[in-house]
C-alpha positions as CSV (number, residue, x, y, z in Angstrom):
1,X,157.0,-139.0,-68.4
2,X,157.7,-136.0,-66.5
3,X,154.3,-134.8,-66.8
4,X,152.7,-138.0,-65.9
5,X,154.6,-138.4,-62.7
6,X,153.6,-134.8,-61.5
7,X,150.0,-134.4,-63.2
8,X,149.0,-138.3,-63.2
9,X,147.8,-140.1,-65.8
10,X,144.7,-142.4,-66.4
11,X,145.6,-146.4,-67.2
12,X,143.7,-149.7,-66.9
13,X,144.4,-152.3,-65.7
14,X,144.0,-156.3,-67.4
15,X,139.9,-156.4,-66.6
16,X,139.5,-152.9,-67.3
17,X,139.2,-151.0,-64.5
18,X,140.2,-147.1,-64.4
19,X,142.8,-146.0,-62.2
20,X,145.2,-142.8,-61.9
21,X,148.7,-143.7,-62.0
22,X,152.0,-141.7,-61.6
23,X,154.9,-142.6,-62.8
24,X,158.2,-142.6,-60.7
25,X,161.9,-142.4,-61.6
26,X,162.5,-145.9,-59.8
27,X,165.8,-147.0,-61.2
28,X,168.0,-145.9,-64.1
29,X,171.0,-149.2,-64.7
30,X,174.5,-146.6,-65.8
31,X,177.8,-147.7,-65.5
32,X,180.0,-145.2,-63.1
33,X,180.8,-142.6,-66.3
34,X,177.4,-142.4,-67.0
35,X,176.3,-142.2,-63.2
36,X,178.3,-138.7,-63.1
37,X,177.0,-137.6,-66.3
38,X,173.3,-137.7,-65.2
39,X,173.7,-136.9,-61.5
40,X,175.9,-133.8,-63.0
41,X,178.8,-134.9,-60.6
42,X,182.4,-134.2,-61.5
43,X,184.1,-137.9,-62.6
44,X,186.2,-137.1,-59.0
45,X,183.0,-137.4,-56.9
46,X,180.5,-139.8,-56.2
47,X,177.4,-139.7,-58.2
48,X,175.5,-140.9,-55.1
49,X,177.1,-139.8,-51.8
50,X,179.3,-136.7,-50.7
51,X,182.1,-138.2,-51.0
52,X,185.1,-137.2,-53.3
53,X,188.3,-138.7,-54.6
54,X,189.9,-137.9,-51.6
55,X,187.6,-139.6,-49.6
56,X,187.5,-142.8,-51.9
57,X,189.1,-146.2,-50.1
58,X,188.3,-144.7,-46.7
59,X,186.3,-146.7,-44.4
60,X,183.4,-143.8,-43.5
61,X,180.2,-144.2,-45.2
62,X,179.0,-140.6,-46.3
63,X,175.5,-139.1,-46.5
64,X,174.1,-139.6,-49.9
65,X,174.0,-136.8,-52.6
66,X,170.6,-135.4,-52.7
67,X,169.6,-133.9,-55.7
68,X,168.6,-130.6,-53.5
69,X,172.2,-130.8,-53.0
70,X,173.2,-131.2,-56.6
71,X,170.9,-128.4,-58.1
72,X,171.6,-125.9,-55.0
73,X,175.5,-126.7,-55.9
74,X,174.5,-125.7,-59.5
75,X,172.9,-122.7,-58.9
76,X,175.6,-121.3,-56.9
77,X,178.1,-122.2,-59.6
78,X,175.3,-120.5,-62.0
79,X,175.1,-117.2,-59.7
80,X,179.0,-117.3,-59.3
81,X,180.0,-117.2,-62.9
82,X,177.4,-117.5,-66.3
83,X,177.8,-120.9,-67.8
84,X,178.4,-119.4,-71.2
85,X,181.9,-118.1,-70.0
86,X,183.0,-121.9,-70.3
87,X,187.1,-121.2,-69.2
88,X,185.8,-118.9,-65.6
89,X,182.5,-121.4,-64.9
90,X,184.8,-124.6,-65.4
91,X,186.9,-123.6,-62.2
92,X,183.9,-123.3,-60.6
93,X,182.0,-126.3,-61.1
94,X,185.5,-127.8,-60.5
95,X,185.8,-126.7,-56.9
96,X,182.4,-127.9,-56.3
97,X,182.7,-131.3,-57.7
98,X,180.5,-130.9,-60.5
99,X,180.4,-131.3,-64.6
100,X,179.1,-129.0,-67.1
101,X,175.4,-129.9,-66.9
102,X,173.3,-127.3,-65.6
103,X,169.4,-128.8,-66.4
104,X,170.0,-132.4,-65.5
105,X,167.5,-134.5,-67.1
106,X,165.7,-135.7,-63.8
107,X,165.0,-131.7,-62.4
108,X,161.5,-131.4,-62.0
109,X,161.1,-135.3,-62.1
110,X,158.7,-135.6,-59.0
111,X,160.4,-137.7,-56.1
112,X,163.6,-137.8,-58.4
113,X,167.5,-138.2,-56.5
114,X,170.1,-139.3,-58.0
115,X,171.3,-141.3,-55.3
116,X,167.9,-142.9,-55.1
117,X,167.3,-144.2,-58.8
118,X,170.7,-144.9,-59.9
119,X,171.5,-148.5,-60.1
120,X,174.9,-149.7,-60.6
121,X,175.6,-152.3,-63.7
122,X,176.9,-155.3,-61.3
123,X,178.8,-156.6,-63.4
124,X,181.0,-153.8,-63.7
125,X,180.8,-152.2,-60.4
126,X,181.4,-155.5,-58.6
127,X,183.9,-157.1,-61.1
128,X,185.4,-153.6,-60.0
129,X,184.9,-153.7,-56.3
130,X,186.2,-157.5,-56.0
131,X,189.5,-156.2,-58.1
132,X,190.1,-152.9,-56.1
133,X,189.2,-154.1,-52.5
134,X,188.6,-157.8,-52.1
135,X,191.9,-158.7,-54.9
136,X,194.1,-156.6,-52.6
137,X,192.8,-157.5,-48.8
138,X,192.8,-161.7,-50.6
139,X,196.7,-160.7,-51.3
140,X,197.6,-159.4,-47.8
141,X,196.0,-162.6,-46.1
142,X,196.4,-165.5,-48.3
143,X,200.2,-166.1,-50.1
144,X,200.3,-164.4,-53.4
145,X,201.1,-167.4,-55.2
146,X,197.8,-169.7,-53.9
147,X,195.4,-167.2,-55.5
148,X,197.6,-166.8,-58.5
149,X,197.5,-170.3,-59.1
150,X,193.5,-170.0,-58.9
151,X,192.6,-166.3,-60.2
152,X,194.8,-165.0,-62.9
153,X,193.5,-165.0,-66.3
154,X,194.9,-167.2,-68.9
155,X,196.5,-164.2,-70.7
156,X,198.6,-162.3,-67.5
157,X,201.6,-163.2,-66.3
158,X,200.6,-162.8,-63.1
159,X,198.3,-161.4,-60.7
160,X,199.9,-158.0,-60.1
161,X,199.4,-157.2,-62.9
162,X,196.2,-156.9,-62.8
163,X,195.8,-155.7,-59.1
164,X,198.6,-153.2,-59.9
């Protein structure tokens, strides 16, 4: 696929006709373990923007994670210690917010970023969302008790529980 997408490829079309086509990374579905995994981001920074842990819950939107970014932060954690020395290059990549991948499957991939082709599952991510933000901000405004009486599952005691 790689190939195709940088050299082209030739594929018809339903009457028949010729044409040249390249293929494009448009959109890879992961849930948020597998988002780090492939955009070789550390599980305490975004896969997509800048952002780390410590800038999780705040209200700024940050500038997304480009996969010059990524592969720029690689090769500096490459230069600064060899990856086969696993203990020394692990506190590197740590302090730049990455994991252990060094070739991440999309290099090369013309017109590839991560924070372009990932696509969140939304089930999870906005089952997530709703039960980290929207739960907690429901809480603050309505009485506890009114949207325990409509949202907790069957097997919790209560809604804390699960917002807690």
């Amino acid at each position: 696929l790689k190939t195709a997408a940088t050299v082209g490829i030739m594929m018809s079309n339903p009457v028949g006709n010729l044409h040249y086509c390249y293929i494009l990374l448009a959109s890879w579905i992961v849930d948020t373990p597998e988002e780090c995994l492939l955009a070789a981001t550390s599980p305490k920074a975004s896969p997509v923007t800048i952002a780390t842990s410590k800038d999780f819950g705040d209200p700024f939107c940050r500038p997304p994670c480009t996969s010059s970014l990524t592969l720029l932060a690689i090769q500096t954690a490459c230069t600064e210690q060899d990856p086969f020395h696993y203990k020394n290059f692990l506190k590197v990549i740590k302090c730049l917010h990455l994991n252990s991948v060094i070739e991440p499957c999309w290099k090369g991939w013309l017109l590839s970023d991560p924070s372009q082709f990932l696509t969140p599952k939304p089930l999870h991510h906005f089952h997530r969302m709703f039960w980290d933000h929207d739960g907690i901000r429901a809480c603050l405004v309505m009485q506890l008790s009114l949207i325990e009486a409509k949202l907790t599952p069957p097997n919790c005691e209560n809604l804390t529980e699960i917002l807690w």
